[in-house]
DSSP file (Angstrom, degrees, kcal/mol; ACC not computed):
  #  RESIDUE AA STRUCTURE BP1 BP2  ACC     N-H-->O    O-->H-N    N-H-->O    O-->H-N    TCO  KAPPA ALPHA  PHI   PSI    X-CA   Y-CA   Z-CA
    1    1 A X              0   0    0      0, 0.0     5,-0.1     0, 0.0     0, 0.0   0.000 360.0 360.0 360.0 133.8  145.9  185.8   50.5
    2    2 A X    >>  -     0   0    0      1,-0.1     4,-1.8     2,-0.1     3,-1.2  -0.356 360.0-119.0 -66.8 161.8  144.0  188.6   52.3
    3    3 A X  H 3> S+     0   0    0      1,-0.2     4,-0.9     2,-0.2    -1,-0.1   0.695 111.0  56.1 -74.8 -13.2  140.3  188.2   52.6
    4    4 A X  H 34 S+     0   0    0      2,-0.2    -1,-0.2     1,-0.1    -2,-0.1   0.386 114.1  44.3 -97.7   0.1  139.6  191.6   50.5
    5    5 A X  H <> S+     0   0    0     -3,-1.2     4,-2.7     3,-0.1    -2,-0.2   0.564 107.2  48.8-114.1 -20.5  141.5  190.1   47.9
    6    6 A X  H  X S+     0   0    0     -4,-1.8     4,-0.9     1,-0.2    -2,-0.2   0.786 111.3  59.0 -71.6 -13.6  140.5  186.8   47.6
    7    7 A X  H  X S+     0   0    0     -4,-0.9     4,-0.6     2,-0.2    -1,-0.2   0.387 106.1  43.4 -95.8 -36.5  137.3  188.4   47.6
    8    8 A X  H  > S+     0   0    0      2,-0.2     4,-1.3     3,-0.1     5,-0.2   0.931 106.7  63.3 -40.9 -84.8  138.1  190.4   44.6
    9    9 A X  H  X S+     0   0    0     -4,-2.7     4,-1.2     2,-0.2    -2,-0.2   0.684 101.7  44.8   1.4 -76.6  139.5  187.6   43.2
   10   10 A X  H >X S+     0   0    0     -4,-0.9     4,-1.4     2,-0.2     3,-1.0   0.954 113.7  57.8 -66.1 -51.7  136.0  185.4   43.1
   11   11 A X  H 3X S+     0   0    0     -4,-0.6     4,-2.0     1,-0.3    -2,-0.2   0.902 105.0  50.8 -52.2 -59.0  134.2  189.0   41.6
   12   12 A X  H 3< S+     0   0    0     -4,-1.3    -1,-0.3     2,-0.3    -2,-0.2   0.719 113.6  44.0 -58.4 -32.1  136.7  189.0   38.7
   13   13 A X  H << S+     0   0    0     -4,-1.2    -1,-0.3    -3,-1.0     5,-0.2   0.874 116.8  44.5 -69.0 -81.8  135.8  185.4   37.8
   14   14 A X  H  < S+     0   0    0     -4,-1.4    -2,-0.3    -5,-0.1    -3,-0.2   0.582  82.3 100.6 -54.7 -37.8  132.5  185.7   38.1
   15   15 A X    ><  -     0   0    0     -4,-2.0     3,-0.5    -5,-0.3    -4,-0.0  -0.194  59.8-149.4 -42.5 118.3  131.7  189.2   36.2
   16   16 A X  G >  S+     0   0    0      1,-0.2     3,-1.1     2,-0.1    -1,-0.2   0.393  87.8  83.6 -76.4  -2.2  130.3  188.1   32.6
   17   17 A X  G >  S+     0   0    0      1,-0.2     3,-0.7     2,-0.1    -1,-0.2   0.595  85.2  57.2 -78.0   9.6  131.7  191.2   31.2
   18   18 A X  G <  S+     0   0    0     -3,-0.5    -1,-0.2     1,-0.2    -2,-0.1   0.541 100.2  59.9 -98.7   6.9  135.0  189.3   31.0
   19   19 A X  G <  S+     0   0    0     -3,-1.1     2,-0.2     2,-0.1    -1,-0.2   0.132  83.6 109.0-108.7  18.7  133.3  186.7   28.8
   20   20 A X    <   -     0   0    0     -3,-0.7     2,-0.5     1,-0.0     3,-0.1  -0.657  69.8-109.5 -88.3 154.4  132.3  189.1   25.9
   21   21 A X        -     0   0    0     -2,-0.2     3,-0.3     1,-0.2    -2,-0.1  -0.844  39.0 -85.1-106.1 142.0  133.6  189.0   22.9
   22   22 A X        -     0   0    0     -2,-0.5    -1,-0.2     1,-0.2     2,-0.1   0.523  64.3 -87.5  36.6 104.0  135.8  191.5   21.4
   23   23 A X  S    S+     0   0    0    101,-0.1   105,-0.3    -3,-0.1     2,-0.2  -0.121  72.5 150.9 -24.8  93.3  133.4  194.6   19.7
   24   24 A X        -     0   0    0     -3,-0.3     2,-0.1    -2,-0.1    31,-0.1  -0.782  49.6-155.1-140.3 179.5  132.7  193.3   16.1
   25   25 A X    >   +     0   0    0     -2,-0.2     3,-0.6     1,-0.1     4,-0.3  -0.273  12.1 174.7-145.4  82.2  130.4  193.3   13.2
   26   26 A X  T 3> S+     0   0    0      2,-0.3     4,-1.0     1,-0.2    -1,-0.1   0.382  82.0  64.8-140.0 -31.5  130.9  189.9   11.1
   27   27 A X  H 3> S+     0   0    0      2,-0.2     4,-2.9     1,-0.2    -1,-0.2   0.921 108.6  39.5 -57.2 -63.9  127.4  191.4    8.8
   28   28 A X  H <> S+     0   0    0     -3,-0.6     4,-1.1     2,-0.2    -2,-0.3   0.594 107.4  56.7 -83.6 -10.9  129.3  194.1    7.8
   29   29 A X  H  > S+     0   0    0     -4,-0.3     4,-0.9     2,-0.2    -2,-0.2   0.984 111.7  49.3-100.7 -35.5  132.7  192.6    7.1
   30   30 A X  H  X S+     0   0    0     -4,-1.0     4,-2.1     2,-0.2     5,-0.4   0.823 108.7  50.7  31.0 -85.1  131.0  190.3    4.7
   31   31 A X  H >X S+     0   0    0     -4,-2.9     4,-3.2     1,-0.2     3,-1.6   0.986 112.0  48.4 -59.2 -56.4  129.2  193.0    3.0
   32   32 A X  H 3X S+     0   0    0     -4,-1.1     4,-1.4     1,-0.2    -1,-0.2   0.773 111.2  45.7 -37.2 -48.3  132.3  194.9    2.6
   33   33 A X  H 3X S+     0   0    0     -4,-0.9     4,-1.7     2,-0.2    -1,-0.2   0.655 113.6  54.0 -76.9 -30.5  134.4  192.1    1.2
   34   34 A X  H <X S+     0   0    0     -4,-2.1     4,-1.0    -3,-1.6     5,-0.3   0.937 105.0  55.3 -94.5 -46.8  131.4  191.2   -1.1
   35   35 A X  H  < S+     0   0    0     -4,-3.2     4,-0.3    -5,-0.4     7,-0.2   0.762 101.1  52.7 -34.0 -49.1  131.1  194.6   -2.5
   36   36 A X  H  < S+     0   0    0     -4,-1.4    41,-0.2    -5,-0.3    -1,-0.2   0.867 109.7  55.9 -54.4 -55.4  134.5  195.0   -3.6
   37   37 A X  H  < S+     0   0    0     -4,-1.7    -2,-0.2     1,-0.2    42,-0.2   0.747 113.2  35.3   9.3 -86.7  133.8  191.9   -5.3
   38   38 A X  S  < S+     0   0    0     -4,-1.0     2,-0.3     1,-0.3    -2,-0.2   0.517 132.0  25.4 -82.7 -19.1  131.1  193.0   -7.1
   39   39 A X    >   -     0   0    0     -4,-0.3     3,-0.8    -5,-0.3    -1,-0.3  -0.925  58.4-165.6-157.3 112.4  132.3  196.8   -7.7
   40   40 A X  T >> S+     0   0    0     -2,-0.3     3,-2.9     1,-0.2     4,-0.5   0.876  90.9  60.1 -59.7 -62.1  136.0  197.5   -7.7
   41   41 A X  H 3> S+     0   0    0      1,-0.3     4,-0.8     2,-0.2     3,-0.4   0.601  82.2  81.4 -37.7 -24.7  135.4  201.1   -7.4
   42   42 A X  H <4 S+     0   0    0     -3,-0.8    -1,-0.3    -7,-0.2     3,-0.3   0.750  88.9  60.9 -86.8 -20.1  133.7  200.4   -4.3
   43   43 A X  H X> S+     0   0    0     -3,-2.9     3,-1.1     1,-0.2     4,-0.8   0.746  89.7  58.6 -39.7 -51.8  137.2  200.3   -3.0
   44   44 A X  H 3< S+     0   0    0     -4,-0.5     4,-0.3    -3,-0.4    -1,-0.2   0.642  99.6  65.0 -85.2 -13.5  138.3  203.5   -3.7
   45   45 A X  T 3< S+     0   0    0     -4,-0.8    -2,-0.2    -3,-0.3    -1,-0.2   0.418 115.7  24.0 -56.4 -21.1  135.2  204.8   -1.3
   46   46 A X  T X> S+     0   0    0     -3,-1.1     4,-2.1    -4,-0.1     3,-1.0   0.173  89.3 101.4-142.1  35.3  136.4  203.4    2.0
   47   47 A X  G >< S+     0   0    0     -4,-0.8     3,-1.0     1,-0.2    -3,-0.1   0.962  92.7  50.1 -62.3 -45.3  140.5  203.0    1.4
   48   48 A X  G 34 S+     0   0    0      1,-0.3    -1,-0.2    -4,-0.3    -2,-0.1   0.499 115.6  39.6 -68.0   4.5  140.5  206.2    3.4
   49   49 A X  G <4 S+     0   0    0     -3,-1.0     2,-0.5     1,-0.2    -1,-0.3   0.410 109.0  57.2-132.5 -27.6  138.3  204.8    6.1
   50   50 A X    <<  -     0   0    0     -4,-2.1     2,-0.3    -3,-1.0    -1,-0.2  -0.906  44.6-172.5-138.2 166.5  139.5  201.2    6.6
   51   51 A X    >   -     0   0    0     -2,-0.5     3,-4.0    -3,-0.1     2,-3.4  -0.933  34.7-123.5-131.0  99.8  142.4  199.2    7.4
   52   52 A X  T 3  S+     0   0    0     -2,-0.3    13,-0.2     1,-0.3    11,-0.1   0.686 117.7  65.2 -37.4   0.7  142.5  195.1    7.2
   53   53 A X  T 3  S+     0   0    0     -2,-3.4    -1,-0.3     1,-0.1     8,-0.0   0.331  86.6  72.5-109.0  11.8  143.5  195.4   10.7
   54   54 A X  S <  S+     0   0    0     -3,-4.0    -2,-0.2     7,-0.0    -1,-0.1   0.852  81.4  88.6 -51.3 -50.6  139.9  196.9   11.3
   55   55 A X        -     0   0    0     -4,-0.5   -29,-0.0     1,-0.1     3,-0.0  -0.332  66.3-149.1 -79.0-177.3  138.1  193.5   10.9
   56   56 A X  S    S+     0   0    0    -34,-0.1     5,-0.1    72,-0.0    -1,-0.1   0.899  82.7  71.1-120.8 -99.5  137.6  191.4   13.5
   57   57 A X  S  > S-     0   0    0      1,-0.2     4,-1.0     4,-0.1     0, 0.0  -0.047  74.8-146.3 -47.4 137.1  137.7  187.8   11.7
   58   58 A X  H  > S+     0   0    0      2,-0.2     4,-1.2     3,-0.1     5,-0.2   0.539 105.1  59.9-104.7 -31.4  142.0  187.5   10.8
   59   59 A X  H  > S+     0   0    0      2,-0.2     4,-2.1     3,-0.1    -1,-0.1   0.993 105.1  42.6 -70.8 -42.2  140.6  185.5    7.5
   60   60 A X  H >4 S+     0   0    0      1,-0.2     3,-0.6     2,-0.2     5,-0.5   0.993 114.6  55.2 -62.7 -50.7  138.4  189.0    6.3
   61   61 A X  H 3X S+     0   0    0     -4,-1.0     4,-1.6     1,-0.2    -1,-0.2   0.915 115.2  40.2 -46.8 -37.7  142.0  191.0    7.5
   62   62 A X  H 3< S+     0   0    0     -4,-1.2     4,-0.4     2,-0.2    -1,-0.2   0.906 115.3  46.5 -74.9 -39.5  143.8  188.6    5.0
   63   63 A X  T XX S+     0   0    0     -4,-2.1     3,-2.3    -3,-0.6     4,-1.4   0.892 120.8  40.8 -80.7 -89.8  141.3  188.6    2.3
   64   64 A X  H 3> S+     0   0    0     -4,-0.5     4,-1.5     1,-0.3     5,-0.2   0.519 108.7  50.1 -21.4 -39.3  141.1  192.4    2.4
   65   65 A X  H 3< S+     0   0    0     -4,-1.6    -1,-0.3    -5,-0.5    -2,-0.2   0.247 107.9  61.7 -97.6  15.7  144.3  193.6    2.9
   66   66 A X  H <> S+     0   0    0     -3,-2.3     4,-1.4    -4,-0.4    -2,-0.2   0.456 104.9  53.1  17.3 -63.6  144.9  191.0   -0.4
   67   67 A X  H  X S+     0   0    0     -4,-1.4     4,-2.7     2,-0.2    -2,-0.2   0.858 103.6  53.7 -67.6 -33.7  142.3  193.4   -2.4
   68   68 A X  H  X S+     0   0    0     -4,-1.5     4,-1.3     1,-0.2    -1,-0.2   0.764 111.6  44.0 -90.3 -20.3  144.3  196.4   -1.6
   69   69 A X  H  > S+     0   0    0     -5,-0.2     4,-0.6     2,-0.1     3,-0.2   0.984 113.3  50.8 -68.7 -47.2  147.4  194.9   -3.0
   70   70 A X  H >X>S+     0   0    0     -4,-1.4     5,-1.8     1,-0.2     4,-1.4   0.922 117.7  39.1 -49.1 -77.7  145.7  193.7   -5.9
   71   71 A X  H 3<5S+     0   0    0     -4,-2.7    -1,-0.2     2,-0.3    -2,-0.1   0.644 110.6  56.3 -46.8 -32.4  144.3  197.0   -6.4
   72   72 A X  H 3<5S+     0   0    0     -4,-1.3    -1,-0.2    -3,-0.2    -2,-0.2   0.627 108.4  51.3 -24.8 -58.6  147.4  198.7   -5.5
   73   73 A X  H <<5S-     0   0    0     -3,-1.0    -2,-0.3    -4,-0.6    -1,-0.2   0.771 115.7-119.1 -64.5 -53.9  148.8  196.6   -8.3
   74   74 A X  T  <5 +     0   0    0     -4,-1.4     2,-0.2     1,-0.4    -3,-0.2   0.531  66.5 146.2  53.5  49.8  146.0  197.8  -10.7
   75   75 A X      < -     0   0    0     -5,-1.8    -1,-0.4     1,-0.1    -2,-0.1  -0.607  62.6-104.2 -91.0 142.5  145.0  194.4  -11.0
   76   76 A X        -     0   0    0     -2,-0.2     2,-1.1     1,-0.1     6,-0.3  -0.386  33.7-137.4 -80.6 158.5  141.4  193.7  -11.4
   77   77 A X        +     0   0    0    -41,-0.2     2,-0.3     4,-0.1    -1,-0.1  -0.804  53.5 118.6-105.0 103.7  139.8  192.3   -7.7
   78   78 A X  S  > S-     0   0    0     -2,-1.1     4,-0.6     1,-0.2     5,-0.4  -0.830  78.9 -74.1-145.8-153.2  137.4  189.4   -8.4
   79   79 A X  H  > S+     0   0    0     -2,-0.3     4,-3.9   -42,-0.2    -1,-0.2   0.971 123.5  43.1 -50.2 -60.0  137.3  185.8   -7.5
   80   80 A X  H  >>S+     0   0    0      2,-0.2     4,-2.4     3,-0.1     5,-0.5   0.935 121.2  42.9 -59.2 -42.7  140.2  184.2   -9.7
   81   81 A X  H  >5S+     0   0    0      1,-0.2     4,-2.1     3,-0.2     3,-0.5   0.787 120.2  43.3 -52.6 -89.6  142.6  187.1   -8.9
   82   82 A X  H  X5S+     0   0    0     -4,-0.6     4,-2.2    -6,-0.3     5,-0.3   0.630 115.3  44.5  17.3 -89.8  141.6  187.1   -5.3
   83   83 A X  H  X5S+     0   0    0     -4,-3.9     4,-5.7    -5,-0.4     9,-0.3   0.968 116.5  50.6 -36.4 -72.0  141.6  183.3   -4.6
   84   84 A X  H  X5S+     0   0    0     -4,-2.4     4,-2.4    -3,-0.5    -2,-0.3   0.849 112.6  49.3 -50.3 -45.3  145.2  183.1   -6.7
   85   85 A X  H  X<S+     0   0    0     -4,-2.1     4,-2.4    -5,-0.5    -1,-0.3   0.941 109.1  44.6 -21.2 -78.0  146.5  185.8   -4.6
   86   86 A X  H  <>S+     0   0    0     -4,-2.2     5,-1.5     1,-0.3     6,-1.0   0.761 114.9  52.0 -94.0 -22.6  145.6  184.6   -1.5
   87   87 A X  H ><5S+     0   0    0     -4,-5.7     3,-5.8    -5,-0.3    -1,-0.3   0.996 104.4  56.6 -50.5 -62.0  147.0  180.7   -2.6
   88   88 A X  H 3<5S+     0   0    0     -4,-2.4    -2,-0.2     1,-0.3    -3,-0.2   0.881 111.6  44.8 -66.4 -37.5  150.2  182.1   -3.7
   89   89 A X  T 3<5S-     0   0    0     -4,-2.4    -1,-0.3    -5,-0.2    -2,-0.2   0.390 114.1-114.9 -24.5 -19.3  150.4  183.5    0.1
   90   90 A X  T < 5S+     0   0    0     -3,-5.8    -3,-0.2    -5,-0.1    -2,-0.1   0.590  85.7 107.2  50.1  17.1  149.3  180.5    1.6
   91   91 A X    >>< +     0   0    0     -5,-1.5     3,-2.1     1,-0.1     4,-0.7   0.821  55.1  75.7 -74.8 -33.6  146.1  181.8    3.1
   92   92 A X  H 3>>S+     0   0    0     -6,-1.0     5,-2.4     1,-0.3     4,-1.4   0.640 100.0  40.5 -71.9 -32.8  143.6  180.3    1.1
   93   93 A X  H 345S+     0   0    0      3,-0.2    -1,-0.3     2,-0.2    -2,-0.1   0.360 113.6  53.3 -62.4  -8.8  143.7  176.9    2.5
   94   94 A X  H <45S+     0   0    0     -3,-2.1    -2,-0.2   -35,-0.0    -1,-0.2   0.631 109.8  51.7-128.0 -36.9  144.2  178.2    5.9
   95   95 A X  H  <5S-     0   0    0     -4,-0.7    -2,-0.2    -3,-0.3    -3,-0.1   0.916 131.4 -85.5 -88.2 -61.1  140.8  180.5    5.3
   96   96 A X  T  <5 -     0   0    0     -4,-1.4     3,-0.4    -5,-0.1     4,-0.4   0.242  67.2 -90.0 146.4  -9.5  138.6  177.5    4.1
   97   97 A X     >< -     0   0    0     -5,-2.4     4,-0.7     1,-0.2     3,-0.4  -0.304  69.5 -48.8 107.9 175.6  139.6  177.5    0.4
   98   98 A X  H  > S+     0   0    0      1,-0.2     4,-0.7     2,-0.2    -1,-0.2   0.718 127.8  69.7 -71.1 -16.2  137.8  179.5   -2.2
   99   99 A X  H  > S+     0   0    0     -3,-0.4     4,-3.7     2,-0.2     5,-0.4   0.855  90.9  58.9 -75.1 -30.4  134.4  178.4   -1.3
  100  100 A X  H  > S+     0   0    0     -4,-0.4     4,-0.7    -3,-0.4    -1,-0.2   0.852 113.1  41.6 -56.7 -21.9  134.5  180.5    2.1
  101  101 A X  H  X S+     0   0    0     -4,-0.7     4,-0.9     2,-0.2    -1,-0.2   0.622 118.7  51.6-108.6 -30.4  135.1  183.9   -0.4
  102  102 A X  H >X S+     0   0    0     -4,-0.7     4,-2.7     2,-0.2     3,-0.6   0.887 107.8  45.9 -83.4 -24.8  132.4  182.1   -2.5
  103  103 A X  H 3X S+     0   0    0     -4,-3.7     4,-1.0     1,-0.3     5,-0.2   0.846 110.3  57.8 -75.5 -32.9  129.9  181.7    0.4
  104  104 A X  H >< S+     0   0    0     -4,-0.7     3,-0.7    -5,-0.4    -1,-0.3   0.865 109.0  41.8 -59.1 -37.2  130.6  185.3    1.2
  105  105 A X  H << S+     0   0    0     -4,-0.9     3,-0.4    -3,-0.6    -2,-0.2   0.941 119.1  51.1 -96.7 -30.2  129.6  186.6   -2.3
  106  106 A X  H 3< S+     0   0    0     -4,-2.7    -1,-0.2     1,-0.2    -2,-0.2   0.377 112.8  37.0 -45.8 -17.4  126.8  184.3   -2.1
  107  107 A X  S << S+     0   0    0     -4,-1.0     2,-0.8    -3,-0.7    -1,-0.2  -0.021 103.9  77.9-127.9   2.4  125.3  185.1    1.1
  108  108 A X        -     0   0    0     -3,-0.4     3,-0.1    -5,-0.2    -1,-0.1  -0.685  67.8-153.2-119.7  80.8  125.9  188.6    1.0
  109  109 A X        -     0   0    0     -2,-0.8   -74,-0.1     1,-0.1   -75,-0.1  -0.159  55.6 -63.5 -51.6 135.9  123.5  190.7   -1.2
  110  110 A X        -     0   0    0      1,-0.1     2,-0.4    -5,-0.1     3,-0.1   0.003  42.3-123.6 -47.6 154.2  125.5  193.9   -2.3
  111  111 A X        +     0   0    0    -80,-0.3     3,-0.3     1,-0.2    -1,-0.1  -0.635  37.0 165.4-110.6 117.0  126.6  196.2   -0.2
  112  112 A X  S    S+     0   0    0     -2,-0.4     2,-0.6     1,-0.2    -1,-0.2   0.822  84.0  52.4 -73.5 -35.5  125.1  200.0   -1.2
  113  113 A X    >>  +     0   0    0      1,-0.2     4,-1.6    -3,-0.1     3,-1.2  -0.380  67.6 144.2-104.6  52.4  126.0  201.5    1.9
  114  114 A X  H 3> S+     0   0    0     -2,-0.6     4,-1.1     1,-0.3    -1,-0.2   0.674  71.9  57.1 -77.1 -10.5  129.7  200.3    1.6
  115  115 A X  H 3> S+     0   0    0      2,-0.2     4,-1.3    -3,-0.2    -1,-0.3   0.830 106.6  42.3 -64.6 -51.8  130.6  203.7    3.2
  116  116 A X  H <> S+     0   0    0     -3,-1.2     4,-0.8     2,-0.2    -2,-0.2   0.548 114.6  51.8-102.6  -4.7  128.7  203.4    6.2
  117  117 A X  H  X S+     0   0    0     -4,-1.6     4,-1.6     2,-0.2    -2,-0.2   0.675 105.5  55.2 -88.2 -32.5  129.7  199.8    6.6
  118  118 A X  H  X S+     0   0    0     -4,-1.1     4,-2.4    -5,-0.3    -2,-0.2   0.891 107.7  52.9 -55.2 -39.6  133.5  200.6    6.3
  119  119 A X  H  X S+     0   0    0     -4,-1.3     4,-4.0     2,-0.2    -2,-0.2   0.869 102.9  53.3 -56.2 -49.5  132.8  202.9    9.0
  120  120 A X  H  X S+     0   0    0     -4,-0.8     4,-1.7     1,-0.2    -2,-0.2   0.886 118.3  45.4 -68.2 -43.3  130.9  200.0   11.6
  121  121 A X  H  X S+     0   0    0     -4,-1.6     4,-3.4     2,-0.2     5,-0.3   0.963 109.3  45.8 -57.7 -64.0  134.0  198.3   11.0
  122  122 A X  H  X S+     0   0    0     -4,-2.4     4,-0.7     1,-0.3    -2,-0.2   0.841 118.5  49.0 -63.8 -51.7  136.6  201.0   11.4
  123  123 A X  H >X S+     0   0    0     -4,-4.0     3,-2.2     2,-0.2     4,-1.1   0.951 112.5  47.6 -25.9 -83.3  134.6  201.9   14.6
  124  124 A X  H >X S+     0   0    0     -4,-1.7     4,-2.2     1,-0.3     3,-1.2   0.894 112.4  45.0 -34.6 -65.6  134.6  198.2   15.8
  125  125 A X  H 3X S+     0   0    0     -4,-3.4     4,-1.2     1,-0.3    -1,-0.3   0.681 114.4  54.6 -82.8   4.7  138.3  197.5   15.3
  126  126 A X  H <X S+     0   0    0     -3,-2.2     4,-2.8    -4,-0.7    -1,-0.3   0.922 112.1  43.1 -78.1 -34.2  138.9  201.3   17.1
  127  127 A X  H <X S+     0   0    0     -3,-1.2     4,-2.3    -4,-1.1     5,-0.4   0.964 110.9  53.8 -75.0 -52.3  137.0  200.1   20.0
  128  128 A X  H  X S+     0   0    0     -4,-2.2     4,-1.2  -105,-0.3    -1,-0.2   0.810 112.2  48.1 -37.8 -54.7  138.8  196.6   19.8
  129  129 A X  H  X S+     0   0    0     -4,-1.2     4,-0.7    -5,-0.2    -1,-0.3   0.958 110.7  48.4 -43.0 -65.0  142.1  198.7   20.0
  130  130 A X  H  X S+     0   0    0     -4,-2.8     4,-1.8     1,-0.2    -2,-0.2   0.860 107.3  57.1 -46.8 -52.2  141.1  200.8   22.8
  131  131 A X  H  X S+     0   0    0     -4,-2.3     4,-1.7     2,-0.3    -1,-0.2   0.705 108.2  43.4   5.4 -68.5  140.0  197.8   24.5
  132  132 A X  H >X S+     0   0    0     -4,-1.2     3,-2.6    -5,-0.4     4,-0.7   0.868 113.4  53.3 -81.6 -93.4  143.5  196.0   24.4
  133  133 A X  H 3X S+     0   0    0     -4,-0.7     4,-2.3     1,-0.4    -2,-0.3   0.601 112.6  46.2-110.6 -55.8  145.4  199.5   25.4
  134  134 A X  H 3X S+     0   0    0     -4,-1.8     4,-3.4    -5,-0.2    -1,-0.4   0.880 108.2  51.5 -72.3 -25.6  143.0  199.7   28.5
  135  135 A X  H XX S+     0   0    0     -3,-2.6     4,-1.5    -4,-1.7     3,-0.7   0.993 116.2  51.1 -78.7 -71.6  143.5  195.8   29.5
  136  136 A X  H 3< S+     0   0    0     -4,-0.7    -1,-0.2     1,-0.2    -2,-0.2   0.700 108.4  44.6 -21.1 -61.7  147.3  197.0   29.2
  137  137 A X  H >< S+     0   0    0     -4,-2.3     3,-0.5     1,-0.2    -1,-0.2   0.922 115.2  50.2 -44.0 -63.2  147.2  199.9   31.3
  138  138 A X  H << S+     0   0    0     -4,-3.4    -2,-0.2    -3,-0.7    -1,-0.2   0.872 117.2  35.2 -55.9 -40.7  145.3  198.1   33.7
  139  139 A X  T 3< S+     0   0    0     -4,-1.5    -1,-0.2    -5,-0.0     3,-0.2   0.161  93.8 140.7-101.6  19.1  147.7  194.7   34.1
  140  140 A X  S <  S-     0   0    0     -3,-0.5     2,-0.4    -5,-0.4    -3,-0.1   0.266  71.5 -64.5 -51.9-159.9  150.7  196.8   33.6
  141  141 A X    >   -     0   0    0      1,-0.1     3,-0.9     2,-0.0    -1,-0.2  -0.611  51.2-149.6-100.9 134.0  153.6  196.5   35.3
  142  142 A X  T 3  S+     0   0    0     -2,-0.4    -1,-0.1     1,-0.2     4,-0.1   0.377  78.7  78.1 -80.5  -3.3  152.8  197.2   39.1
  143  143 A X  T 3  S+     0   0    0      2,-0.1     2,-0.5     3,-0.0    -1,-0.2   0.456  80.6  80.5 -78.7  -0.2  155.8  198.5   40.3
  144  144 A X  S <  S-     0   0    0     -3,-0.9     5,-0.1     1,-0.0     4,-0.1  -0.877  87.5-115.8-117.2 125.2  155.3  201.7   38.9
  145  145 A X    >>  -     0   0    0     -2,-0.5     4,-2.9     1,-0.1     3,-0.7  -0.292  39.3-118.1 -50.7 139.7  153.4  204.2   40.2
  146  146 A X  H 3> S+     0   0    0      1,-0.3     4,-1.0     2,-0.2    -1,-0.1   0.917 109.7  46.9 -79.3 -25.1  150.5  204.7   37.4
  147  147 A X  H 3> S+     0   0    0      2,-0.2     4,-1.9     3,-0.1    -1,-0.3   0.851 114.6  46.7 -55.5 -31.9  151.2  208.4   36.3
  148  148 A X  H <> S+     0   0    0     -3,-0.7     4,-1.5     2,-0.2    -2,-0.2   0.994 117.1  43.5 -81.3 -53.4  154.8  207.5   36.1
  149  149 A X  H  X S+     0   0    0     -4,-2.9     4,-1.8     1,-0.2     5,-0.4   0.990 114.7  55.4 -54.8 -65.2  153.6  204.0   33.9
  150  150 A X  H  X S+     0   0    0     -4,-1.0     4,-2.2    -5,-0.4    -1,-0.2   0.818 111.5  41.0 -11.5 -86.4  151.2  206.5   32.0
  151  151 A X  H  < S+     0   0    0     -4,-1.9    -1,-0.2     2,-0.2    -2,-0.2   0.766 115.3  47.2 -19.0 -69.2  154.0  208.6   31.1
  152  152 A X  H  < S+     0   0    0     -4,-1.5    -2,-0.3     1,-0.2    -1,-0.2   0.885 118.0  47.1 -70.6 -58.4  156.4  205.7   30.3
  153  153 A X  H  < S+     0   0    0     -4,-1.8    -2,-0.2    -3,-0.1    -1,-0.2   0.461 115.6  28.2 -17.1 -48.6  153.4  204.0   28.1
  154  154 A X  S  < S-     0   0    0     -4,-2.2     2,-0.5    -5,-0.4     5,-0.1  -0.759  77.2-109.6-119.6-177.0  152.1  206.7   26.2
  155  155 A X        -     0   0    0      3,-0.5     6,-0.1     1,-0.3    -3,-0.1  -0.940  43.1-135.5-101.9 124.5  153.1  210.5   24.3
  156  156 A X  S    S+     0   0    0     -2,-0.5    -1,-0.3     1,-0.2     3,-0.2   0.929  99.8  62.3 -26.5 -81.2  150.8  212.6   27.1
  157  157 A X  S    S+     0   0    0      1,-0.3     2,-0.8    -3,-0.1    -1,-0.2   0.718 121.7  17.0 -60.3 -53.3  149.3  214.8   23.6
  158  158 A X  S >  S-     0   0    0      1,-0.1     3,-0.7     4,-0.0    -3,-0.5  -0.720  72.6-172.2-146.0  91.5  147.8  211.6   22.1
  159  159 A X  T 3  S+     0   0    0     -2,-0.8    -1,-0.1     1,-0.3    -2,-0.1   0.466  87.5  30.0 -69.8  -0.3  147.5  209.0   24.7
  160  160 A X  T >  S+     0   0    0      3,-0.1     3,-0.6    -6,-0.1    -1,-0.3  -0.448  70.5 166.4-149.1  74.8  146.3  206.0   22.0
  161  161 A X  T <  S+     0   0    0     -3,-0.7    -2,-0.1     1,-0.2    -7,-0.0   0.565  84.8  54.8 -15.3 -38.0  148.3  207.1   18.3
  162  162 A X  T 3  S+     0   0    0      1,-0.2     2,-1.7    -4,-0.1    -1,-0.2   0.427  85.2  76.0-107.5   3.0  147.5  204.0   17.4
  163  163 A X    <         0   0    0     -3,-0.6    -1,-0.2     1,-0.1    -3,-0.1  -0.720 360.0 360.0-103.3  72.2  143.7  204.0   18.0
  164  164 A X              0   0    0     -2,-1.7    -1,-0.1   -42,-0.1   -38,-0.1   0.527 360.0 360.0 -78.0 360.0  142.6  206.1   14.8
């Protein structure tokens, strides 16, 4: 190995931005989940803004995207449904059981601003996206010249589709 790459090498370890984690808000995914909860209706304020593959925490993506079946359904969203739901799935056990969704409603005063908290999420899990598409880009395949990979990798007009 050459010395300007081994050299590299040792930066790349050592840089602490490769030990951050992942752009999240765990406050707000909480509030959200406890809002819905509390206020069914509060649902029909941020379907158009969030997506269970928004949160951060894979138990809130489960539990949410749960509510929006449920709701979907025109099934009320509260604990019992909720809980039963996410049992007949096999999450609920997997999550921590129905006190983890009870420590959430518990720990979570209601969410007023459930708008602007859908949003810090939707934000978060774009960034999260971007994030992963750049790490791609970057450790992509190296045979390729990186316009040509570029190319091959994305539609030119909208270089992330999936980053909404």
């Amino acid at each position: 190995m050459d010395v300007n790459r081994k050299n590299a090498l040792m930066k790349s370890q050592q840089d602490p931005s490769l030990y951050h984690l992942p752009p999240h808000n765990l406050e707000a995914e909480e509030a959200i989940i406890s809002a819905i909860l509390h206020d069914n209706s509060t649902l029909m304020d941020i379907v158009e803004v969030l997506a269970a593959d928004d949160f951060y925490r894979s138990a809130h993506q489960k539990i949410y995207a749960t509510m929006l079946e449920l709701f979907g359904k025109g099934e009320p969203v509260d604990l019992v449904t909720l809980a039963n739901a996410l049992k007949v799935k096999g999450h609920l056990e997997t999550m921590g059981g129905i006190s983890s969704i009870i420590q959430i409603l518990e720990s979570v005063p209601i969410a007023v601003n459930a708008v602007h908290y859908a949003r810090i999420i939707h934000d978060k899990g774009c960034l999260r996206r971007l994030i992963e598409k750049a790490n791609h880009i970057v450790n992509g395949p190296t045979g390729l010249a990186p316009l040509t990979f570029l190319k091959s990798y994305t539609r030119f007009e909208n270089p992330a589709p999936e980053i909404r």
